[in-house]
C-alpha positions in Angstrom: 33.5 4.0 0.4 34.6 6.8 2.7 38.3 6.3 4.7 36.8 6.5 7.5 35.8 3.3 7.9 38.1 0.4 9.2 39.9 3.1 10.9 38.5 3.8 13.9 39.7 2.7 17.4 38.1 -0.5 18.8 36.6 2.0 21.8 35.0 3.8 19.1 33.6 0.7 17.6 32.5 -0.9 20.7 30.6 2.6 21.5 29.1 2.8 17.6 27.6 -1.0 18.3 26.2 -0.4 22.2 24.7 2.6 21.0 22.9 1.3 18.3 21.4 -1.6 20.5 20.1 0.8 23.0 18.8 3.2 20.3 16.5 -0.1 19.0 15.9 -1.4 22.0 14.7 2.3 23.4 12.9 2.7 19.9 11.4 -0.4 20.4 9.9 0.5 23.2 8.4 4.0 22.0 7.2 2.1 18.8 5.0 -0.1 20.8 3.1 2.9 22.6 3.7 4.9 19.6 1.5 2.5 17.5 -0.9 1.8 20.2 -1.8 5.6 20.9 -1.9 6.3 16.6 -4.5 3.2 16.5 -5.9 4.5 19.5 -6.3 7.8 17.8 -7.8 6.2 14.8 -10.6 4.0 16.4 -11.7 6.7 18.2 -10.4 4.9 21.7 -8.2 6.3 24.3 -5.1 3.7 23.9 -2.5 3.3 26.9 -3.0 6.1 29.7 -2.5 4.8 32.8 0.9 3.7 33.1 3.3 6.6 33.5 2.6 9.8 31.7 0.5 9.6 28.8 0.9 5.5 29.2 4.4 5.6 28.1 4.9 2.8 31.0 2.9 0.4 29.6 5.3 -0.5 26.6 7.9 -1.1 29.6 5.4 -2.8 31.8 4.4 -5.4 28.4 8.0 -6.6 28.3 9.3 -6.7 32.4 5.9 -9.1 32.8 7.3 -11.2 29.6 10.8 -11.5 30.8 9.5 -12.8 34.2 6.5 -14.8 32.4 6.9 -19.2 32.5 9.2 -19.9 29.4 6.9 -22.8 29.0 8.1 -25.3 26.3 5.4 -27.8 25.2 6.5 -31.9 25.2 7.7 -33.8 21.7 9.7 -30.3 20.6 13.3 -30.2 19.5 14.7 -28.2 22.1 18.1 -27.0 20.8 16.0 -25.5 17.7 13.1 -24.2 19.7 15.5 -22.5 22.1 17.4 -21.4 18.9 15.2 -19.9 16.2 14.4 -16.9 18.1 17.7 -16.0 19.0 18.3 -16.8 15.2 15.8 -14.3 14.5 16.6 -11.5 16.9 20.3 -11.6 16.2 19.6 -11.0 12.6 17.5 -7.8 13.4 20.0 -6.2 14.9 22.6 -7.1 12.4 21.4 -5.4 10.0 22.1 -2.2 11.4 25.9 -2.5 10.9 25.7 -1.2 7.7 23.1 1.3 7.7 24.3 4.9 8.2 22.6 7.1 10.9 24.6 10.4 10.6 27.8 11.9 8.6 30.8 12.5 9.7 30.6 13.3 13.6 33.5 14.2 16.1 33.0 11.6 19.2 35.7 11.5 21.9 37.9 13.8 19.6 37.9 11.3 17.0 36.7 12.0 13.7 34.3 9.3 12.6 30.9 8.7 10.8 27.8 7.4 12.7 27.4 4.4 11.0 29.1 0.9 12.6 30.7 -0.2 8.9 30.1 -0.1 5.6 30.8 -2.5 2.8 30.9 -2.2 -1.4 27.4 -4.4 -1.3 26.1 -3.0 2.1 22.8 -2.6 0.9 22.8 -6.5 -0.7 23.9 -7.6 2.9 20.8 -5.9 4.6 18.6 -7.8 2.4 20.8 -11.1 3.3 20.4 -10.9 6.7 16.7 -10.4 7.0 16.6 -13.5 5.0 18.7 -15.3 7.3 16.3 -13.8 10.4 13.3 -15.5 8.5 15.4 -19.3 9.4 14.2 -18.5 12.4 10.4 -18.6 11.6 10.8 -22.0 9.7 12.7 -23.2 12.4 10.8 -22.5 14.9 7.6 -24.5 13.1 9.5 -27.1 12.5 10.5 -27.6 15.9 7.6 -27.2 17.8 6.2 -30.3 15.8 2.8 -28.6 16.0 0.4 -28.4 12.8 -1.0 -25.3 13.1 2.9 -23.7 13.7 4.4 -25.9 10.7 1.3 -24.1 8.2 2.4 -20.7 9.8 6.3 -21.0 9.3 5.4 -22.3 5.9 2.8 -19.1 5.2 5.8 -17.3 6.2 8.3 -18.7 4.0 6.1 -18.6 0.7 5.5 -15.0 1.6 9.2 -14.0 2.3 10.2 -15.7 -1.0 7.7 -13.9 -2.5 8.6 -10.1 -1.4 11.6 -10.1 -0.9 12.4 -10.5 -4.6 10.2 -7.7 -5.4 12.5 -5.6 -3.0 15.7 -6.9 -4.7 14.3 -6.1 -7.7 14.0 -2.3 -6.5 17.5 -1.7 -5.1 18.8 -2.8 -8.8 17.4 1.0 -9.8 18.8 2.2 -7.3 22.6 0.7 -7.8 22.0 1.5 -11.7 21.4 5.8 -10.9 23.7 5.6 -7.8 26.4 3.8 -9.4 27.6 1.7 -6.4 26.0 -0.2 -3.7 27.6 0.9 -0.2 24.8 2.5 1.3 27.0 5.6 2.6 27.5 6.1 -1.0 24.2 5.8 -1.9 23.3 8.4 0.4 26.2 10.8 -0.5 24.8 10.4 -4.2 21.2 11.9 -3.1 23.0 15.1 -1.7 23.7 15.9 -5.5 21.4 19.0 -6.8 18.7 17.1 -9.0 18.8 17.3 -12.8 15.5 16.8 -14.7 15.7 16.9 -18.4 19.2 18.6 -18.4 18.5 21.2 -16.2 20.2 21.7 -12.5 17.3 22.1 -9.8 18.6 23.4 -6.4 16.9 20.2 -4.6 18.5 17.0 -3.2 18.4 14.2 -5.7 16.2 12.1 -3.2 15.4 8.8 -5.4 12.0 8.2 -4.5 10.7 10.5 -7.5 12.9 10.2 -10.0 12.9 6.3 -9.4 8.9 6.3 -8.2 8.6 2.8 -9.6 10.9 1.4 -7.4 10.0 3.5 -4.5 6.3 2.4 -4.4 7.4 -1.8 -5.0 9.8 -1.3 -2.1 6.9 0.7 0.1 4.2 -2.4 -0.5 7.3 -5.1 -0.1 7.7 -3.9 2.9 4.4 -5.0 4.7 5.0 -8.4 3.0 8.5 -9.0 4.8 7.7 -7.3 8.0 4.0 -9.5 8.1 2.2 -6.7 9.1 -1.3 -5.4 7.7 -2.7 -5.8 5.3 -0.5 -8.8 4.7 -0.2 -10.4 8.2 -0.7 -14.0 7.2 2.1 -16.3 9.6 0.3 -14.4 12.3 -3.0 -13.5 11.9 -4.3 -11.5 14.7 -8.2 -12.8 13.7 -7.1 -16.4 14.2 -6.9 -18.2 17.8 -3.4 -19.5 17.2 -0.1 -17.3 16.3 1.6 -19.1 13.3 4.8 -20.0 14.1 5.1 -18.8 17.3 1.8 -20.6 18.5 3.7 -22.5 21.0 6.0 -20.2 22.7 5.7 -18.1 25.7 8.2 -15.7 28.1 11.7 -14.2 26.9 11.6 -16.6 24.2 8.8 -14.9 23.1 9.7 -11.8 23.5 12.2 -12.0 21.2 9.7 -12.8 18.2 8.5 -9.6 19.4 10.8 -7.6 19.6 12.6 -8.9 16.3 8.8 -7.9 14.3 9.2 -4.5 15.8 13.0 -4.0 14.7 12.2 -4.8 11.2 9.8 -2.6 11.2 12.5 -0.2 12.0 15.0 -1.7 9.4 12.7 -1.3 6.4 11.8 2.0 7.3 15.7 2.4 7.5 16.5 0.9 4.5 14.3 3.1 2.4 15.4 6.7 4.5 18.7 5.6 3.0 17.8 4.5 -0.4 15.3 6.4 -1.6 14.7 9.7 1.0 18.3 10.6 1.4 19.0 8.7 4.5 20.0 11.4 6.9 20.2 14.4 4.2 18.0 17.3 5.8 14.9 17.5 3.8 15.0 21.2 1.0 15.1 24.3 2.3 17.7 22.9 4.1 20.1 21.1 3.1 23.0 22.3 2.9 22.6 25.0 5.5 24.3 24.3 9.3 21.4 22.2 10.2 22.1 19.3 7.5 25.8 18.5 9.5 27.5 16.4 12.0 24.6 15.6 14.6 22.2 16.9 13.1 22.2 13.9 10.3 21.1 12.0 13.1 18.0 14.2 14.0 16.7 14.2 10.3 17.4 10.1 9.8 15.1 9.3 13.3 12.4 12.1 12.0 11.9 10.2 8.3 12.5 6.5 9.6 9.3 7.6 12.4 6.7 9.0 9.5 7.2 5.6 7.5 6.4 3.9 11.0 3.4 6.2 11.7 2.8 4.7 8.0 2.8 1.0 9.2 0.6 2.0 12.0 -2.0 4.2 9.9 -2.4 1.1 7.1 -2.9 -1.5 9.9 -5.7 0.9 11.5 -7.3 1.7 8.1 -6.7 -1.9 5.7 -8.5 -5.2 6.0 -6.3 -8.1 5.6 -6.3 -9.4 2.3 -6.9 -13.5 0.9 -3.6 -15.7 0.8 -4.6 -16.1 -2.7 -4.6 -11.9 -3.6 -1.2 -11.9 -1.8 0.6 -14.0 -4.1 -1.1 -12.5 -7.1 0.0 -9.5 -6.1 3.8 -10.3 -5.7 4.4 -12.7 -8.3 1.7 -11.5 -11.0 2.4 -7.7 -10.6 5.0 -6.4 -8.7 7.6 -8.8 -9.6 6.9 -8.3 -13.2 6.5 -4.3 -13.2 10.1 -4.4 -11.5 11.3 -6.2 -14.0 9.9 -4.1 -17.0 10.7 -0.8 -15.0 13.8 -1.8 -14.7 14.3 -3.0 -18.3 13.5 0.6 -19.2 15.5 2.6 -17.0 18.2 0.4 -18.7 17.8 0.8 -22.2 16.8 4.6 -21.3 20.2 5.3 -19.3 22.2 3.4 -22.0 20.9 5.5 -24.6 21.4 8.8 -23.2 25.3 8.0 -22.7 25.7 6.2 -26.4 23.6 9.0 -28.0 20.9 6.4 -29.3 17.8 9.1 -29.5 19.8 10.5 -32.1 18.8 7.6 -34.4 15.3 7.7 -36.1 15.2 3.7 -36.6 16.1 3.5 -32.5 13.4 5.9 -32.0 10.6 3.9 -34.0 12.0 0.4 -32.4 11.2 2.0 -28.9 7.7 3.0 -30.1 7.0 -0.2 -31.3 8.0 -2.1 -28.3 5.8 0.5 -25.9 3.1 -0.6 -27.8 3.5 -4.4 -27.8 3.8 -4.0 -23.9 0.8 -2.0 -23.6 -1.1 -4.3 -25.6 -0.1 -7.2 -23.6 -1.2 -5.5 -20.5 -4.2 -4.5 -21.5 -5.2 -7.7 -23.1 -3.6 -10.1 -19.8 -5.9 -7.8 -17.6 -9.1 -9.4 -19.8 -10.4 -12.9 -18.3 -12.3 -14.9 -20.6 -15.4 -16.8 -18.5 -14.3 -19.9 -17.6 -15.9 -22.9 -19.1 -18.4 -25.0 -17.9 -16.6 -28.3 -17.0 -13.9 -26.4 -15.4 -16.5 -25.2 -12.5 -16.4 -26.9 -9.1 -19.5 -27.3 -7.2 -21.9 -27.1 -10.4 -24.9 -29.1 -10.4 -26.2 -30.9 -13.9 -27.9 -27.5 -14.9 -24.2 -25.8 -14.8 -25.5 -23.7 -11.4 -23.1 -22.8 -9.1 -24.0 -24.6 -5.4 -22.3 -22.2 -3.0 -23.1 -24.7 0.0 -22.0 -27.8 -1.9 -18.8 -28.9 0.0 -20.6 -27.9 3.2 -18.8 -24.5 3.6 -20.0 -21.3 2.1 -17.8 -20.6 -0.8 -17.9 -17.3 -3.0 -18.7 -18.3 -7.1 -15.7 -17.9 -9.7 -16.0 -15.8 -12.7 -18.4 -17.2 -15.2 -20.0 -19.1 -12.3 -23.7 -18.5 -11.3 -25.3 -19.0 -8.1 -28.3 -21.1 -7.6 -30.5 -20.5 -4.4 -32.7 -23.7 -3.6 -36.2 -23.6 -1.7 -36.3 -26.5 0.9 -39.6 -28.4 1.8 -40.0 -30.1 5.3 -41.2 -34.0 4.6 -42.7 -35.7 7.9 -40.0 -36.6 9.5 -38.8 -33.6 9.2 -36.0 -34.0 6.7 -35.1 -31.2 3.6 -35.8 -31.9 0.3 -34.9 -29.4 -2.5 -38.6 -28.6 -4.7 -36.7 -25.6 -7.0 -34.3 -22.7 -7.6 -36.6 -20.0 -7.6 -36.4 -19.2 -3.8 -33.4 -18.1 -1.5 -32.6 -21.3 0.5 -34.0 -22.0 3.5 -31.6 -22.6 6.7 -34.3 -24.7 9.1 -37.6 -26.2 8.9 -40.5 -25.1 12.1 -41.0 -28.1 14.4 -44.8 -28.0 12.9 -43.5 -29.4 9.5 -43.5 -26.0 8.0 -41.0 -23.6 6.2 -39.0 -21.2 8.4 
């Protein structure tokens, strides 16, 4: 950890921490027209235009109306907690930007200093402890407003949150392993390094996301998961007449949800600039030319934090929300357990390198062995065997699947087939099934004839 920090005058402190709430707050703001304009873009439709030049009012217009907005609290809620989970919430976004770094070391006020608030020896564990602290807010504020459809959302939100954030855990541990510490200014110092591939020294920044690609594409999906944004937007889903956990609030408070969604958009975009794209390294040709110091850090930071935002925008334009069901899979069933095996590997491959294990034929042929066992278990976990008959739900005594059977379409499982039934119109005009040969009919004709 640099010197710099924990000396610098309080002044210089108190100026670090304004600036970095007006930078998020100001970046909030652009975000919001910034998204609105790329989805605009996308869905062939103009987006904001009116307000200001090129609609860059209407971001500002959205939140004056919901600071003056009726902060409208609904009867039979807690109101200490209701009033308190989104302050819970916001406070914990903007937390987590003590201990990211923006720049390097900067002259401010004729004090040397680096733009970053403070740093600790686990900075980056503290990021990822304080965005789970911000997600209280989301369970409190179900819980409190004693509403069902807010409970399920807070709840959505928790089992999701669990869920991705240990698959973007599991990715900082490569991280920590090549980097060798876990201050996130010495993370980002580390990726200056020229890059060595296979013993040889390549004039290029050491920028983890390819050597560590594994990591870098768990983190990128994790991401959307924590942030609940598309295509994994399940607390609040934009489809759905209600807002999850935030279905009964209104005005400033709010307004904080808001804003807090937006600045951890901002924070995971942070997060992996500085852990995997060099934080605020200037991208080759040049680094290490005048461009890539002081201020400059600062320029080159904001520039790759805004593509990974243009990122959330372009998946949200272009992905359909997925199934509760495929988002669990998907964080417990693959990306949990490819972390864990990727990580298993860069192990034993960085321990042998140092104790000269390759060197050994019988450590060779073990490591051969185990590939295979682990390819082999992939390929034969991927294989479902049809499920068997008295296991199927909504099966008639002929084993047919009855997609209509609990009075809700539902979609067959595998092994499952789908009957269609051919309804007759008696005289007093009620159905009755006469065979399976024919798509079902939906109404009989008032004359006592098949639609």
């Amino acid at each position: 950890m640099s010197p710099l920090f924990g000396s610098d005058p309080w002044w210089i402190v108190l100026i670090k921490v304004v600036g970095v709430f007006v930078l998020l707050l100001t970046w909030t703001i652009f975000e919001v027209w910034f998204e609105r304009r790329v989805l605009g873009k996308m869905q062939n439709r103009k987006g904001p235009i009116m307000n200001g030049p090129f609609g860059l009012g209407q971001a500002l217009g959205d939140g004056v109306k919901l600071l003056f907005k009726e902060d409208f609290r609904p009867a039979r809620t807690d109101a200490i907690v209701f009033t308190l989970a989104p302050m819970l919430t916001a406070v914990a976004a903007f937390s987590a930007w003590a201990v990211i770094p923006l720049g390097g070391e900067v002259q401010m006020f004729g004090v040397t200093t680096r733009l970053q608030v403070t740093d600790l020896p686990v900075g980056a564990l503290v990021v990822v402890a304080i965005a789970g602290v911000g997600f209280y807010g989301f369970v409190l504020a179900g819980w409190a407003s004693s509403g069902t459809y807010s409970l399920l959302g807070s709840m959505r939100a928790t089992a999701q949150v669990i869920s991705y954030e240990i698959a973007m855990g599991l990715s900082f541990v490569a991280v920590f392993m090549v980097a060798g510490s876990m201050s996130t200014s010495l993370i980002v110092e580390a990726q200056q390094q020229p890059l060595v591939l296979f013993g040889a020294t390549i004039p290029l920044p050491s920028w983890y996301a390819l050597p560590l690609l594994p990591s870098f594409v768990i983190y990128f999906i994790s991401m959307f998961g924590e942030t609940n944004r598309q295509p994994f937007d399940m607390p609040e889903c934009e489809s759905e007449l209600v807002s999850g956990h935030i279905t009964d609030y209104s005005g400033f408070r709010y307004a904080l949800f808001f804003l807090a969604e937006y600045i951890n958009m901002i924070t995971v975009s942070a997060v992996v600039t500085t852990l995997f794209l060099g934080g605020y390294g200037a991208p080759w040709p040049l680094n290490g030319t005048v461009v890539d110091q002081g201020w400059w850090g600062l320029l080159w930071f904001m520039l790759k934090v805004q593509v990974l935002l243009f990122v959330f925008s372009w998946v949200r334009a272009a992905v359909p929300r997925v199934r509760y069901d495929q988002l669990m899979d998907l964080g417990w069933k693959v990306l949990i357990p490819a972390n864990l095996l990727w990580i298993t590997m860069l192990a034993l491959g960085r321990g042998s390198a140092i104790h000269g294990w390759w060197d050994s034929p019988f450590f060779i042929g073990t490591a051969a062995v185990l590939l295979l066992v682990v390819l082999g278990a992939i390929w034969f976990s991927g294989k479902e065997e049809p499920a068997d008959q008295d296991d199927l739900t909504f099966v008639d005594e002929h084993g047919d699947f009855d997609a209509f059977a609990g009075g809700y379409p539902v979609p067959p499982m595998p092994g499952q087939k789908l009957v269609t039934t051919v309804f007759a119109s008696t005289a007093d005009d009620e159905r009755e099934p006469v065979g399976a040969a024919a798509p079902r009919r939906a109404t009989p004709n008032t004359n006592g004839a098949d639609a």
